[in-house]
ZADO-1210 file (C-alpha; in nm, 4 decimals, padded with zeros to 6 digits):
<atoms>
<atom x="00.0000" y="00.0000" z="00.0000" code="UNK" pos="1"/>
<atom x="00.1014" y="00.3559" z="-00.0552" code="UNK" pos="2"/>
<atom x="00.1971" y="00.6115" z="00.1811" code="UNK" pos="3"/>
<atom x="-00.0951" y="00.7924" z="00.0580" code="UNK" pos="4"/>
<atom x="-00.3206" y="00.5072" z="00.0780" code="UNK" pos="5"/>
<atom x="-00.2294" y="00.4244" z="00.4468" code="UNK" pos="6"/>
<atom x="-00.2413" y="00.7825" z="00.5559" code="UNK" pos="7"/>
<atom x="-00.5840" y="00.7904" z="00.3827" code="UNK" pos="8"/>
<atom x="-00.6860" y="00.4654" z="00.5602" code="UNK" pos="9"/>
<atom x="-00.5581" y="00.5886" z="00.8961" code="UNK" pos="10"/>
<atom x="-00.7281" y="00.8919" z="00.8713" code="UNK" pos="11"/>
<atom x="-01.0635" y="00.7382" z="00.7767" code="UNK" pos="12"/>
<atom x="-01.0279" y="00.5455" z="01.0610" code="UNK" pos="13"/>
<atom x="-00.9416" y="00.8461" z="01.2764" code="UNK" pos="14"/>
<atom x="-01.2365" y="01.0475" z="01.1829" code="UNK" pos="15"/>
<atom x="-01.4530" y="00.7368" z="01.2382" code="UNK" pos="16"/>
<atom x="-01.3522" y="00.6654" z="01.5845" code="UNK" pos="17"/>
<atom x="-01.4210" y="01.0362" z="01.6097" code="UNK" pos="18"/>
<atom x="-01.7799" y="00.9821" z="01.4748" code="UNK" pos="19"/>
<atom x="-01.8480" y="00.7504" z="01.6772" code="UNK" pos="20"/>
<atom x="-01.7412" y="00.9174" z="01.9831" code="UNK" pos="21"/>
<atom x="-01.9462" y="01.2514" z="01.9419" code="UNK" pos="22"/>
<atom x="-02.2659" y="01.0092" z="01.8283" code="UNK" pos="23"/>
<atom x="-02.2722" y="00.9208" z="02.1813" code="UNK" pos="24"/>
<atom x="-02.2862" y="01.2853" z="02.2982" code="UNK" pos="25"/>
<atom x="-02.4842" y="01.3649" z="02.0630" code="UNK" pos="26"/>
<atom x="-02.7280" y="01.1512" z="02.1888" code="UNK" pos="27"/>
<atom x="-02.6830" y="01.2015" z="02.5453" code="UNK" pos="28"/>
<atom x="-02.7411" y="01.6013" z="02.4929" code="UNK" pos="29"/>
<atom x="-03.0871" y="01.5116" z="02.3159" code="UNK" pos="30"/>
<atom x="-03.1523" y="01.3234" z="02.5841" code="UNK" pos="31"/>
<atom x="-03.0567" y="01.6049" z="02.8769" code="UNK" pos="32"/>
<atom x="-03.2735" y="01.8408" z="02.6006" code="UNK" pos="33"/>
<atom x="-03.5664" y="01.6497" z="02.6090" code="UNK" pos="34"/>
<atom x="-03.5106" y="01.5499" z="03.0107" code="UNK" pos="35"/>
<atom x="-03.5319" y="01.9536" z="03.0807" code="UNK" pos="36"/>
<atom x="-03.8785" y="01.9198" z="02.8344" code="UNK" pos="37"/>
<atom x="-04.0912" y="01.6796" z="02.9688" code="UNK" pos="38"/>
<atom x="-03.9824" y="01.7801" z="03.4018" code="UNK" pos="39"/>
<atom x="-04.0849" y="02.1478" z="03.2075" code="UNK" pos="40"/>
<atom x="-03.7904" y="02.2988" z="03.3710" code="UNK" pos="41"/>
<atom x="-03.7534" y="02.4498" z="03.0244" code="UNK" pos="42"/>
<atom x="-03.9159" y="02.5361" z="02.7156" code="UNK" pos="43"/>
<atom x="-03.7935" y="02.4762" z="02.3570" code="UNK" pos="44"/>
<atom x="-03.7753" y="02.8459" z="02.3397" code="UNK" pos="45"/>
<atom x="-03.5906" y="02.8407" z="02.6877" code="UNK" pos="46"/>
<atom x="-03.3579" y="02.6084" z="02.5530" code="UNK" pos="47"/>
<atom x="-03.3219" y="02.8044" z="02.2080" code="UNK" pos="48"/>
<atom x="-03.2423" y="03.1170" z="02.3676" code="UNK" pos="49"/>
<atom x="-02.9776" y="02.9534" z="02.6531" code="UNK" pos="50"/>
<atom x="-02.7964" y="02.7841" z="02.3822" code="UNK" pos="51"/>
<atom x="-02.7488" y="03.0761" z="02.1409" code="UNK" pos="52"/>
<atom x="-02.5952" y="03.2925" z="02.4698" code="UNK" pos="53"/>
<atom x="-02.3817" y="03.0010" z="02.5359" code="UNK" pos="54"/>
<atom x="-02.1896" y="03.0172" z="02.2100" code="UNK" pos="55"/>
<atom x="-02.2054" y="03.3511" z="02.1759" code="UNK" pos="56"/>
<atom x="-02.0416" y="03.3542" z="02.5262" code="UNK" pos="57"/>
<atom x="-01.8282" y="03.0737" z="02.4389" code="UNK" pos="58"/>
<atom x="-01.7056" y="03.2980" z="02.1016" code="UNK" pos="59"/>
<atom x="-01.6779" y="03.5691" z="02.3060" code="UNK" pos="60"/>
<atom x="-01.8591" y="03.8100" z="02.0554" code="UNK" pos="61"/>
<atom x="-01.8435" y="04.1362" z="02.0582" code="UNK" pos="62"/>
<atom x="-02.2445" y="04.2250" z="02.1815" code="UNK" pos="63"/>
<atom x="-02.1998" y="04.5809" z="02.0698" code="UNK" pos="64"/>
<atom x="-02.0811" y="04.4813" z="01.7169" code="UNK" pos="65"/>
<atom x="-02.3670" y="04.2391" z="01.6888" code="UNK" pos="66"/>
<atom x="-02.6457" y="04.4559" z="01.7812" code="UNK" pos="67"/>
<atom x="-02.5104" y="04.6311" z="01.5159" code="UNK" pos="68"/>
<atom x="-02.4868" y="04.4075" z="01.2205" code="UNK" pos="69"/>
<atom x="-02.8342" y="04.3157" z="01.3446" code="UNK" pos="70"/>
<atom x="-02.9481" y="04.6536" z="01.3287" code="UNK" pos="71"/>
<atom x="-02.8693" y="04.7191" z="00.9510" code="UNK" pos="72"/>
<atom x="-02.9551" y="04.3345" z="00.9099" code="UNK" pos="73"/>
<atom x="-03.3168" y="04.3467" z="01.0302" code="UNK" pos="74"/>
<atom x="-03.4880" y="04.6255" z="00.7799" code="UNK" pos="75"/>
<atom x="-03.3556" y="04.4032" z="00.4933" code="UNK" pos="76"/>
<atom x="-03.5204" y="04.0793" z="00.6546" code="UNK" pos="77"/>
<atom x="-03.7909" y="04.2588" z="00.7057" code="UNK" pos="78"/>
<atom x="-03.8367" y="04.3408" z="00.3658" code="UNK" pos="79"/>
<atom x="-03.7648" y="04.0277" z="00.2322" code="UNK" pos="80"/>
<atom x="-04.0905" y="03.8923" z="00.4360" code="UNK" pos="81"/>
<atom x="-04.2804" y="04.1685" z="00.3154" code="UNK" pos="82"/>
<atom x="-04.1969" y="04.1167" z="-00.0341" code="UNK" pos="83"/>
<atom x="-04.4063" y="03.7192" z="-00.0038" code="UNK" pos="84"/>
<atom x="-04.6983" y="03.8820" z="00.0762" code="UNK" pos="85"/>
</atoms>
């Protein structure tokens, strides 16, 4: 086999192993999800809105800079829905 072809075959297996791995967390964060559903400690909307702080804590984004962009985002949105209508 060729260098190529075993580094190829390694890393297939690599990224597999990998898959397999985050399946399992994957899984197990559906299953916290849908754990903080049906006690109704949270809503979907809860949940939604916690999660999109979290990684835009976990970027570290700049708040200020975001309002922003949203701010010059949102009329063009807007007209976007208005043009379906």
């Amino acid at each position: 086999m060729s260098d190529k072809k075993t580094y190829a075959a390694s890393f297939v297996k690599s990224v597999k192993e990998l898959d397999d791995t985050i399946r399992v967390y994957t899984e197990h964060k559906k299953e916290l999800r849908q754990e903080y559903l049906s006690n109704k400690w949270l809503t979907k909307s809860d949940i939604k809105y916690i999660m999109k702080a979290y990684r835009l804590a976990k970027d570290q984004t700049d708040m200020e800079e975001l309002d922003k962009v949203y701010a010059d985002l949102l009329p063009l949105v807007e007209d976007e829905d208005g043009a379906d209508q």
